[in-house]
KEPALO-613490 format. One record per atom (N, C-alpha, C): x, y, z; residue in one letter. Coordinates in steps of 0.02 Angstrom, whole numbers, plus 50000, padded with zeros to 5 digits. Layout:
BEGIN
<xx->X yy->Y zz->Z resn->A>
...
//
This chain:
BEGIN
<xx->50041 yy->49940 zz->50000 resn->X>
<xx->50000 yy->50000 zz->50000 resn->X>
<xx->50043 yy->50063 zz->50000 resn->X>
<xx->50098 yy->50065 zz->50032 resn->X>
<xx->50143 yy->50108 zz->50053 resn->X>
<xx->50171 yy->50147 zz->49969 resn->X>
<xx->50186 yy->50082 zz->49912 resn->X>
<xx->50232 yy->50095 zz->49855 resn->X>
<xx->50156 yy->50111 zz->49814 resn->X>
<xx->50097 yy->50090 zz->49830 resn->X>
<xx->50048 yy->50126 zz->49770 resn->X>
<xx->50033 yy->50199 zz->49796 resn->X>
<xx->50034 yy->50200 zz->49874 resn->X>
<xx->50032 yy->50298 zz->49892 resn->X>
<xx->50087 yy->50322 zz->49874 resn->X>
<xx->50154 yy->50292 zz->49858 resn->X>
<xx->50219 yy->50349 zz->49838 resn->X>
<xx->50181 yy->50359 zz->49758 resn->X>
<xx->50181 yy->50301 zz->49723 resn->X>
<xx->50174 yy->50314 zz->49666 resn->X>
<xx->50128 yy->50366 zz->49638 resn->X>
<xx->50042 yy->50376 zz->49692 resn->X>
<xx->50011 yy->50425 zz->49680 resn->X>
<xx->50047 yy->50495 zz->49689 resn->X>
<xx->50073 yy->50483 zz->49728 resn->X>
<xx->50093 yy->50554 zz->49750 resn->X>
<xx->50148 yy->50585 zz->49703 resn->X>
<xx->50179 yy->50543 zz->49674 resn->X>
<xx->50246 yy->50570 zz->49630 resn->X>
<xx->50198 yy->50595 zz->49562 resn->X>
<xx->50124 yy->50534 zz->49544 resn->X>
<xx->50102 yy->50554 zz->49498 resn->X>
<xx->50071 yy->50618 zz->49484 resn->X>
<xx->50042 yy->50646 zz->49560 resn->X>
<xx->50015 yy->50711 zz->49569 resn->X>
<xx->50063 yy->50769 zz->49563 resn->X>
<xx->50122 yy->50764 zz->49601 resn->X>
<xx->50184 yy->50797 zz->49591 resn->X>
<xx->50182 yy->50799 zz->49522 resn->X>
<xx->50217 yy->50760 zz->49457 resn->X>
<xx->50209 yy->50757 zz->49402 resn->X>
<xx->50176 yy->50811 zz->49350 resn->X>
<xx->50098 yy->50761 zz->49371 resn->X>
<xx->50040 yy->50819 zz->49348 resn->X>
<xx->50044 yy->50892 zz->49365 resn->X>
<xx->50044 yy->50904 zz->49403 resn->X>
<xx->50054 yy->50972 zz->49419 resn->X>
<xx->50110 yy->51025 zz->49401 resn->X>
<xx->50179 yy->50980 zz->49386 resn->X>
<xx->50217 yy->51023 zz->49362 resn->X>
<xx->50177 yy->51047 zz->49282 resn->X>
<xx->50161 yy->50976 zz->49247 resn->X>
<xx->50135 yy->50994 zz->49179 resn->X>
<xx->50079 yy->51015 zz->49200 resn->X>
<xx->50033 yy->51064 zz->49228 resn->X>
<xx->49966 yy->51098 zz->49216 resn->X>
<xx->50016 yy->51152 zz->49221 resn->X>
<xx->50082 yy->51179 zz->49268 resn->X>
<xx->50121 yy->51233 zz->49275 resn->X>
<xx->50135 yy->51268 zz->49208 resn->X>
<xx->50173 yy->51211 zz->49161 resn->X>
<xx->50206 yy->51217 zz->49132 resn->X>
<xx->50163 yy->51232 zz->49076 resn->X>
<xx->50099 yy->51204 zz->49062 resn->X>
<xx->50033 yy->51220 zz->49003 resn->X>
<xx->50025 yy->51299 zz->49028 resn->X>
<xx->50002 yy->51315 zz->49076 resn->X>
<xx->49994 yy->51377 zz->49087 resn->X>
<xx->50036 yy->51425 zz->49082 resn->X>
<xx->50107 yy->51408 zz->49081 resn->X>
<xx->50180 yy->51451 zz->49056 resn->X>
<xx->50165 yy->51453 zz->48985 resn->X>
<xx->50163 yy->51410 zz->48945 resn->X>
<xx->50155 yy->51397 zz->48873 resn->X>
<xx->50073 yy->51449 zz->48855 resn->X>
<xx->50025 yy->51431 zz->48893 resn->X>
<xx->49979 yy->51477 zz->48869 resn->X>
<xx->49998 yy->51550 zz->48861 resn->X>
<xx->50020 yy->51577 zz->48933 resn->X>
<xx->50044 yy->51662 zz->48943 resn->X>
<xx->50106 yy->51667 zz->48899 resn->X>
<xx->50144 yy->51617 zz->48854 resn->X>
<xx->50210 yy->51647 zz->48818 resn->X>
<xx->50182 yy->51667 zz->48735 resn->X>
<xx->50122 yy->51595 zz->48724 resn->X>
<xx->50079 yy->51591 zz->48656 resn->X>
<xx->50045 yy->51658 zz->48663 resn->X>
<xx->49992 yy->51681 zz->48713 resn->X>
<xx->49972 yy->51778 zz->48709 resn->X>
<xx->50036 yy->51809 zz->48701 resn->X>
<xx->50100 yy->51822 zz->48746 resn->X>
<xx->50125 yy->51874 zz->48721 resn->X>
<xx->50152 yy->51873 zz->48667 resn->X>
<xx->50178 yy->51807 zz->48635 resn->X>
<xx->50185 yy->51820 zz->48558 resn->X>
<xx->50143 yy->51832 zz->48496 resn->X>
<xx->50065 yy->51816 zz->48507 resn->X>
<xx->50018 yy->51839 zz->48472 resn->X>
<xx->50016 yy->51917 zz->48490 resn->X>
<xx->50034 yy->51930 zz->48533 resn->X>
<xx->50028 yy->52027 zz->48545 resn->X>
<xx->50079 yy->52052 zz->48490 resn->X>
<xx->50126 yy->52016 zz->48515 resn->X>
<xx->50184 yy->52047 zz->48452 resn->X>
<xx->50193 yy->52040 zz->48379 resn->X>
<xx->50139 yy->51975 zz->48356 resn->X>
<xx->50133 yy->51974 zz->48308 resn->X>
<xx->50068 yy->52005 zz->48258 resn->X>
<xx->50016 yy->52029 zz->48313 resn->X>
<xx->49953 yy->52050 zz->48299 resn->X>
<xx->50003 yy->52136 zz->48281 resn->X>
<xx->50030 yy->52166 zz->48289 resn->X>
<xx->50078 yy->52221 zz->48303 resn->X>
<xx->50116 yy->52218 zz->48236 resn->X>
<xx->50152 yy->52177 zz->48225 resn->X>
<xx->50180 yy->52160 zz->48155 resn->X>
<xx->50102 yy->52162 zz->48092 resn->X>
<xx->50068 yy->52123 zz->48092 resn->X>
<xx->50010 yy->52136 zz->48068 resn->X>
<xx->49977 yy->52167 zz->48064 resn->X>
<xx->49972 yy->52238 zz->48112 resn->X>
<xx->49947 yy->52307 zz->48097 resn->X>
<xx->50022 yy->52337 zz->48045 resn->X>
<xx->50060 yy->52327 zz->48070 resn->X>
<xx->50119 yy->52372 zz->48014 resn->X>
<xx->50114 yy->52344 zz->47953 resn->X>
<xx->50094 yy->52294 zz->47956 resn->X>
<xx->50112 yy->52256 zz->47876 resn->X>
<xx->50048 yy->52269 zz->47837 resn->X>
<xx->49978 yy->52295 zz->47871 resn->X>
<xx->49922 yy->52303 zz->47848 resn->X>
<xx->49958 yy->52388 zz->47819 resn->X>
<xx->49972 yy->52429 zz->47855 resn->X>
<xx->49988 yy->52528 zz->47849 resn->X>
<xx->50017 yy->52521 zz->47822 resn->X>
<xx->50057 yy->52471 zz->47771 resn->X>
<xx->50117 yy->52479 zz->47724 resn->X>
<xx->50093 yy->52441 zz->47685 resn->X>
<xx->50042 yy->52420 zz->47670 resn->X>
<xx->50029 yy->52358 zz->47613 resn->X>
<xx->50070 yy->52306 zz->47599 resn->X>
<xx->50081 yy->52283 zz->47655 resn->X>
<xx->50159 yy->52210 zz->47659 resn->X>
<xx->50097 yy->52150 zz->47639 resn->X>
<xx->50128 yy->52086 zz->47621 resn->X>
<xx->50090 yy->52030 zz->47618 resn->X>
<xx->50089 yy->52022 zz->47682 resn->X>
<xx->50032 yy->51965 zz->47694 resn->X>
<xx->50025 yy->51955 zz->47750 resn->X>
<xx->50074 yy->51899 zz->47779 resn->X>
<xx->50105 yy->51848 zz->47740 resn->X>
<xx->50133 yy->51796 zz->47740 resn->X>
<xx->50225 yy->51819 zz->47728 resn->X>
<xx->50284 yy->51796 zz->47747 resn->X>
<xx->50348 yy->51796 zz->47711 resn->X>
<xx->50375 yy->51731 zz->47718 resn->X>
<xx->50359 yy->51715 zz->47653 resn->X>
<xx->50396 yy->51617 zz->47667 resn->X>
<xx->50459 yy->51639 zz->47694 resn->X>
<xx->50512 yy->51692 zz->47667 resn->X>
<xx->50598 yy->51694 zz->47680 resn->X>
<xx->50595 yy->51672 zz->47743 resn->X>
<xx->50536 yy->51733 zz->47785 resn->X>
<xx->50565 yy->51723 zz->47861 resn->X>
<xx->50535 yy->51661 zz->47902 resn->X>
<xx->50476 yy->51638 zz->47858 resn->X>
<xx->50462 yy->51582 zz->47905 resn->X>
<xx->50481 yy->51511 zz->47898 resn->X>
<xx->50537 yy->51503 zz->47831 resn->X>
<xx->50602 yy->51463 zz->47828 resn->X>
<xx->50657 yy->51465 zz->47874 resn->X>
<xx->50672 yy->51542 zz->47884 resn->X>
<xx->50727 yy->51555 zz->47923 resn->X>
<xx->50686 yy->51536 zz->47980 resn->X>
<xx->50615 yy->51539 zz->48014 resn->X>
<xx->50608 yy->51525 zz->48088 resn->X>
<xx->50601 yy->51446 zz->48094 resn->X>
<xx->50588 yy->51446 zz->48054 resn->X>
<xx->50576 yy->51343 zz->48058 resn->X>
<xx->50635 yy->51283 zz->48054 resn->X>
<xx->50693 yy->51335 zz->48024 resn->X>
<xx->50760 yy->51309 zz->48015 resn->X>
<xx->50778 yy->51337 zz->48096 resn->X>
<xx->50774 yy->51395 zz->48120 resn->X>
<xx->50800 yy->51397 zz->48208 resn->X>
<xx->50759 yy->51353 zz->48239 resn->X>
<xx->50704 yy->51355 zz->48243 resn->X>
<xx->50678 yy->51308 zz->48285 resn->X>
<xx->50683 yy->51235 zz->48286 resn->X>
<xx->50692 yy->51229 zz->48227 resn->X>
<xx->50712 yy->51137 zz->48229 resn->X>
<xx->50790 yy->51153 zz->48239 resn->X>
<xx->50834 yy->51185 zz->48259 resn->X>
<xx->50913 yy->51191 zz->48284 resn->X>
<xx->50908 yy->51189 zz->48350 resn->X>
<xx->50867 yy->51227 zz->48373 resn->X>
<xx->50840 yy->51239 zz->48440 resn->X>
<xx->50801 yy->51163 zz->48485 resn->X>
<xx->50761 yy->51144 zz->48446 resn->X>
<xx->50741 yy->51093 zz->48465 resn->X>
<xx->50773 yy->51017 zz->48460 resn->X>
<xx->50838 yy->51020 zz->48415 resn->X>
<xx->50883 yy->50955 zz->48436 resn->X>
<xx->50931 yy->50985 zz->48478 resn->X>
<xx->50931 yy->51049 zz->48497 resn->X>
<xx->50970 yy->51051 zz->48547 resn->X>
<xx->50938 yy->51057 zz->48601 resn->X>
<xx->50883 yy->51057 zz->48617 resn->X>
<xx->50839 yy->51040 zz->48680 resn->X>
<xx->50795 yy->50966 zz->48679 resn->X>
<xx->50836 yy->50919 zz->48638 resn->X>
<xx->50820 yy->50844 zz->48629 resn->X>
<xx->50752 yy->50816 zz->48633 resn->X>
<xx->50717 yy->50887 zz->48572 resn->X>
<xx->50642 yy->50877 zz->48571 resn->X>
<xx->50656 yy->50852 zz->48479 resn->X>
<xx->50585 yy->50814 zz->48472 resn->X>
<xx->50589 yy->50810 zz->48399 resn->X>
<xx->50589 yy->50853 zz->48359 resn->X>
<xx->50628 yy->50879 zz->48297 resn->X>
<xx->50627 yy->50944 zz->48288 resn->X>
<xx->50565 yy->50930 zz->48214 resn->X>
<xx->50532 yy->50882 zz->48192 resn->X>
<xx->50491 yy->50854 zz->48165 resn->X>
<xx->50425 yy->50902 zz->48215 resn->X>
<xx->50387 yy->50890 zz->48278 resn->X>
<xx->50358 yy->50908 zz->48320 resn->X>
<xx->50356 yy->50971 zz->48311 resn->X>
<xx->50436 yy->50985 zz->48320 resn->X>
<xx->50436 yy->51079 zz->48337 resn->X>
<xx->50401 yy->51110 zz->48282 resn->X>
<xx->50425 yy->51073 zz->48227 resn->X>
<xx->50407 yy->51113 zz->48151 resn->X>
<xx->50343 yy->51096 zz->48142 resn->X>
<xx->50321 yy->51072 zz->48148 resn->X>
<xx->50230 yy->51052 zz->48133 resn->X>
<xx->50172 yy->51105 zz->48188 resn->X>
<xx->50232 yy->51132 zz->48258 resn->X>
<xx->50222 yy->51160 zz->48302 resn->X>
<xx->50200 yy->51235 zz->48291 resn->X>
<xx->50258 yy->51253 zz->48271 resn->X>
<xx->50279 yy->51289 zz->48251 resn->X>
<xx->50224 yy->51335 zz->48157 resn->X>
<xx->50234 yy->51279 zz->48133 resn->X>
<xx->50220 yy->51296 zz->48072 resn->X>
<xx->50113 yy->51295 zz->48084 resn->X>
<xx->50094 yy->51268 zz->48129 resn->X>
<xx->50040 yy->51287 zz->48163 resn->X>
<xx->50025 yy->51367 zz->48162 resn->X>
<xx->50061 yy->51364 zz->48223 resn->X>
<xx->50051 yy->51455 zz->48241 resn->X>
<xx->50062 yy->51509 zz->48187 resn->X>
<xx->50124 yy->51503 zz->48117 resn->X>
<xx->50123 yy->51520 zz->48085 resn->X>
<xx->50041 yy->51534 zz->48016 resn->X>
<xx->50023 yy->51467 zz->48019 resn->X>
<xx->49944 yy->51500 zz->48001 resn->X>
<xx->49897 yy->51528 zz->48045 resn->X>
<xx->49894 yy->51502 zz->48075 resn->X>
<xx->49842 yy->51569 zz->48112 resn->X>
<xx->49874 yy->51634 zz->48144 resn->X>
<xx->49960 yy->51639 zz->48145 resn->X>
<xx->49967 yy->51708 zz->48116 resn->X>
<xx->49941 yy->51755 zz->48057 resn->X>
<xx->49960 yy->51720 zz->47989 resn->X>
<xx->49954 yy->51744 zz->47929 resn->X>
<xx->49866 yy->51745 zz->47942 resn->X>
<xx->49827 yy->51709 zz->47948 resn->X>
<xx->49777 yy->51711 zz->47976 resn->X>
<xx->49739 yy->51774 zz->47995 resn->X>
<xx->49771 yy->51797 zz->48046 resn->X>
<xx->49768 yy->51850 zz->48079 resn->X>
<xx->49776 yy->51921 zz->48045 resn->X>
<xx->49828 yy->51906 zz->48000 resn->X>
<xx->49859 yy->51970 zz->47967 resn->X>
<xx->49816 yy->51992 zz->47906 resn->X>
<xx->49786 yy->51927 zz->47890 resn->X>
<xx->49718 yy->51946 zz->47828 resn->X>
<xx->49691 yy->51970 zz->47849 resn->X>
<xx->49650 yy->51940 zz->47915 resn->X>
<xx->49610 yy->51997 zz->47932 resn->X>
<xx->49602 yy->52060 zz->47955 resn->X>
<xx->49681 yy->52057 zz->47982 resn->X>
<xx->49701 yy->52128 zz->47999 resn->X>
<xx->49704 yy->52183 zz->47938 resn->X>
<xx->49726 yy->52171 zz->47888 resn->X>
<xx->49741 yy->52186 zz->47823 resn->X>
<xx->49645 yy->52212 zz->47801 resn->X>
<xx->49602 yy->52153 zz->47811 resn->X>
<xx->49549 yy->52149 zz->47778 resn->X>
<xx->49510 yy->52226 zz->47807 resn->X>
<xx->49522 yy->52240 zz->47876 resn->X>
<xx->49481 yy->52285 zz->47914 resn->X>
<xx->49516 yy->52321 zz->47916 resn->X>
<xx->49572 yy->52328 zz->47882 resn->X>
<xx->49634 yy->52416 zz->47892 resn->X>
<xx->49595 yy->52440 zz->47799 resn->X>
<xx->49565 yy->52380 zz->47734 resn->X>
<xx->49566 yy->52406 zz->47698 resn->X>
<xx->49508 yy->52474 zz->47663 resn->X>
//
């Protein structure tokens, strides 16, 4: 009984770091949508596309560098990654759509 209460308890420990760590990841995903909703008003006042493959090669090539050096799949990162990138561009249409 003793080794199934450690085990709960390490599992709760566990859990809890990851609800920590979801909720770090939520508040880092807003402040980078702030900064990118920001980029997407400038790119709307200048008539920029809403999309730049260059730079979102160059971010998908750091992040998969980044992510075998933090011994995550960098397969993951990029699918991760390349997520948020549409519903950036996403964002920037519509930002674009209501600046026109």
């Amino acid at each position: 009984m003793s080794d199934e209460h450690e085990v709960l308890e390490r599992l709760r420990y566990l859990r809890g770091s990851i609800d920590n760590l979801d909720a770090a990841l939520v508040h880092l995903l807003a402040e980078r949508f702030k900064a990118t909703q920001q980029v997407g008003e400038l790119k709307a006042a200048h008539d920029l596309p809403a999309a730049d493959p260059a730079r979102e090669a160059q971010q998908i090539e750091r992040l998969r560098a980044m992510a075998e050096d933090a011994h995550l799949d960098p397969a993951f990162a990029e699918k991760f990654l390349n997520f948020i990138i549409e519903e950036v561009i996403r964002h920037h249409k519509a930002i674009a759509e209501r600046s026109a």
